[in-house]
C-alpha positions as CSV (number, residue, x, y, z in Angstrom):
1,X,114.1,133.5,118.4
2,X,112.4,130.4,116.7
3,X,112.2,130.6,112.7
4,X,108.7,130.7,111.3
5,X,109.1,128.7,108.1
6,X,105.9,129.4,105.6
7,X,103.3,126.7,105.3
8,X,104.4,123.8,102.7
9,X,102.1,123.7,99.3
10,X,99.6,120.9,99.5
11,X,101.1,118.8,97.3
12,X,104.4,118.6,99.5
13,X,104.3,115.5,101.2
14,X,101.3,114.3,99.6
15,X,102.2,110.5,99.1
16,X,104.4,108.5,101.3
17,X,105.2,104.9,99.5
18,X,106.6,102.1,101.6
19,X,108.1,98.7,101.3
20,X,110.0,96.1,103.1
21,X,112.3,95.4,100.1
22,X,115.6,94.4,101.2
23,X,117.0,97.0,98.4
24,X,116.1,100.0,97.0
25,X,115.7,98.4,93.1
26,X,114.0,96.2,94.7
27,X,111.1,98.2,96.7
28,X,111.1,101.2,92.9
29,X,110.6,97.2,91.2
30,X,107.6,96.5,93.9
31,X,105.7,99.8,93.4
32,X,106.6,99.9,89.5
33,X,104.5,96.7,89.5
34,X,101.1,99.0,90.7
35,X,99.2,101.6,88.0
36,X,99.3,104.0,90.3
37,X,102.3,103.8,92.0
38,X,103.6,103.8,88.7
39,X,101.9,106.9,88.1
40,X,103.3,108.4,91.2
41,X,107.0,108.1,89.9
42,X,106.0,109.2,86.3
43,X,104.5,112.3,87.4
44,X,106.0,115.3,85.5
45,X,107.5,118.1,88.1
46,X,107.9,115.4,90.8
47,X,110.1,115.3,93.3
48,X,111.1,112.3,95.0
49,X,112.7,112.0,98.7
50,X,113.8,108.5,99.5
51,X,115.7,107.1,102.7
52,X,116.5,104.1,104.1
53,X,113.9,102.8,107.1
54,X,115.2,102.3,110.5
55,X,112.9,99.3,110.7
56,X,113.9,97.8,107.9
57,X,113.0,98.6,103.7
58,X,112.5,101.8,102.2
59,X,110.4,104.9,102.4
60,X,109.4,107.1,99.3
61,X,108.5,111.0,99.9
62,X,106.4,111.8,96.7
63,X,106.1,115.6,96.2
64,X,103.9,116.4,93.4
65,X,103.4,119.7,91.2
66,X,101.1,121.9,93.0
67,X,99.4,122.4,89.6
68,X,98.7,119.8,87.4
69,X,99.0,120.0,83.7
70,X,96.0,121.2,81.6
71,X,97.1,120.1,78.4
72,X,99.3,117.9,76.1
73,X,100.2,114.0,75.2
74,X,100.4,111.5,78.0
75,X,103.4,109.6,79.3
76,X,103.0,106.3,78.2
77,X,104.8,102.8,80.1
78,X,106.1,101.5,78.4
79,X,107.9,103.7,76.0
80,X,109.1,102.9,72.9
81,X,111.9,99.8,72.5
82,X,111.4,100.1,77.2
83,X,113.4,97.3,78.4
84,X,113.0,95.5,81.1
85,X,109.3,94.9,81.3
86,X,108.0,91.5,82.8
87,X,106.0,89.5,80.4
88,X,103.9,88.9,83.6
89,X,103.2,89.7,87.1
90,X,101.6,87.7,89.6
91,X,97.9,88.2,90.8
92,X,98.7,88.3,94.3
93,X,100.6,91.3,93.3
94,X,98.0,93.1,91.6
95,X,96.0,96.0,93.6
96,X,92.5,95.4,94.0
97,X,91.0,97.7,91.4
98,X,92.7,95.8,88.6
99,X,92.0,92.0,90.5
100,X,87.9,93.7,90.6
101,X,88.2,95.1,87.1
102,X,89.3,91.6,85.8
103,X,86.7,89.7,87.7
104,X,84.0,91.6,86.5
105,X,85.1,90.7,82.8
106,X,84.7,87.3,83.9
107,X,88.3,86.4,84.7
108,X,88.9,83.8,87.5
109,X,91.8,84.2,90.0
110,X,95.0,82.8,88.4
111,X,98.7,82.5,89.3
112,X,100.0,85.3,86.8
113,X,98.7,87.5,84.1
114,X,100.1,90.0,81.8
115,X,102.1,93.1,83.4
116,X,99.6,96.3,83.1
117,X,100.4,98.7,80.5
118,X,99.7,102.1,81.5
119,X,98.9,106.0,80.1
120,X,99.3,108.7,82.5
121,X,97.6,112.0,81.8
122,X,98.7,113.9,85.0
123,X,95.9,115.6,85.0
124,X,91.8,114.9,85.9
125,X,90.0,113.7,83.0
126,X,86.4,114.6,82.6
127,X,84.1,111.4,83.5
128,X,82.5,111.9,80.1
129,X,85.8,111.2,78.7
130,X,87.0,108.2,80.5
131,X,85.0,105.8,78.7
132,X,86.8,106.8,75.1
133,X,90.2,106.1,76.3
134,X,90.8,102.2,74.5
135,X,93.9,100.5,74.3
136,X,94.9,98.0,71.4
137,X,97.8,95.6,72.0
138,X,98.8,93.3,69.5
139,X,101.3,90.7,69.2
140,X,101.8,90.6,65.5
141,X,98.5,90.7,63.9
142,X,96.4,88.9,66.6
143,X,95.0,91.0,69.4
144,X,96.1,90.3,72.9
145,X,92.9,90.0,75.2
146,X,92.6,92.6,78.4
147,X,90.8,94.5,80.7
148,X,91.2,98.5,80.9
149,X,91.6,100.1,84.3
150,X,90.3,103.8,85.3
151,X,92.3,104.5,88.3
152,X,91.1,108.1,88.2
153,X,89.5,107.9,91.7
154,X,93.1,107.6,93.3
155,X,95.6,108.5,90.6
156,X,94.1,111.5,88.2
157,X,94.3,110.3,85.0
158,X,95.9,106.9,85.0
159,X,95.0,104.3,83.0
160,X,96.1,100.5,82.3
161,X,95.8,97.9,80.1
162,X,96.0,94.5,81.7
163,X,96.5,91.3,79.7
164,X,94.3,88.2,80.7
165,X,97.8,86.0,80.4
166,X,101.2,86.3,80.6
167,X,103.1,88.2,77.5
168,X,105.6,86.0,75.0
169,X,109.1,87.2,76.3
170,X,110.8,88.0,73.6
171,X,108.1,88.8,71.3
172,X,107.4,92.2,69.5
173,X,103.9,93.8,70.9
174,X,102.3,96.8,69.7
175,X,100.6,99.0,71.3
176,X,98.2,102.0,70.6
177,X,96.3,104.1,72.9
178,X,93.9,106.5,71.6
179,X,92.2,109.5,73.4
180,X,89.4,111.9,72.7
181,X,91.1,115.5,70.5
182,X,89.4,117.4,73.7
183,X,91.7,115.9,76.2
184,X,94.8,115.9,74.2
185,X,94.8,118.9,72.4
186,X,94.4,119.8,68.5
187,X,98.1,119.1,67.9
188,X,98.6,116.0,70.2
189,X,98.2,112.6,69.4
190,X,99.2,109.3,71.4
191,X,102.6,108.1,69.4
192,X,102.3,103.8,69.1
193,X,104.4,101.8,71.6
194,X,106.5,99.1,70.7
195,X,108.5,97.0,73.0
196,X,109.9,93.2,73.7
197,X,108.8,91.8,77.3
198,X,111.4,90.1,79.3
């Protein structure tokens, strides 16, 4: 007698990430790189399937909560004293929502700007909202100059930062996101960042 196994929850299976990475550091560095791959990883009650391809690289089963959360502070990358974040990543290597969102504010294609910041809701924020969501990076007192990303159509409530130029390895940079009370909660707030690019 065959079993009859019950239907999977939608959210099994739900994203499949890929590289060709000749390692498996080196394919979670590749998709740690993109906002919403990013966000794919961060995502709270996650569960992650990887195996080695036969053809070669690596193969990411993403299975994410079949509920998403209604409430609370956001995950933020990167985290407090986070080490090992590149003061800059290629443009090549940017997805096309951040290389549009950066030529719209007027930025020409360049060899490497800074790596994208990111806050990660895990949850749909209202479009209403969207717009209130800032982020402020500063590099001692001066302001470091970016564009923000909504990458709410493909990743529900992901956001990123993305400096015009590289960041000063070694450097201490602040940084503070701030969100409407509605979104967060009456007792949440958005905690400042500060970490030292590589």
């Amino acid at each position: 007698e065959p079993v009859a196994f019950p239907e999977p929850p939608a959210a099994i299976g739900a994203t499949v990430m890929w590289s060709r990475a000749g390692s498996a550091e080196a394919a979670v560095g590749e998709w740690w790189l993109q906002p919403a791959q990013r966000d794919r990883l961060l995502a709270p009650g996650r569960d992650l399937v990887a195996v080695p391809s036969d053809l070669g690289g690596f193969l990411l089963g993403v299975s994410l909560p079949a509920q998403q959360t209604e409430r609370g502070a956001p995950v933020l990358w990167p985290r407090r004293g986070q080490a090992g974040v590149p003061a800059a990543v290629a443009w090549t290597a940017l997805d096309e929502r951040a290389r549009s969102a950066l030529r719209e504010a007027g930025v020409v294609e360049r060899a490497q700007v800074g790596c994208p910041l990111t806050v990660h809701f895990a949850r749909d924020v209202a479009a209403a909202m969207r717009p209130s969501i800032r982020c402020r990076v500063l590099r001692g007192e001066q302001a470091v100059p970016g564009v923000l990303v909504d990458y709410s159509a493909s990743s529900p409530g992901c956001f990123a930062f993305v400096p015009l130029e590289p960041l000063a390895a070694g450097e201490r940079f602040d940084v503070r996101w701030t969100a409407p009370t509605a979104l967060l909660g009456a007792e949440e707030a958005i905690g400042e960042v500060s970490f030292r690019p590589e």
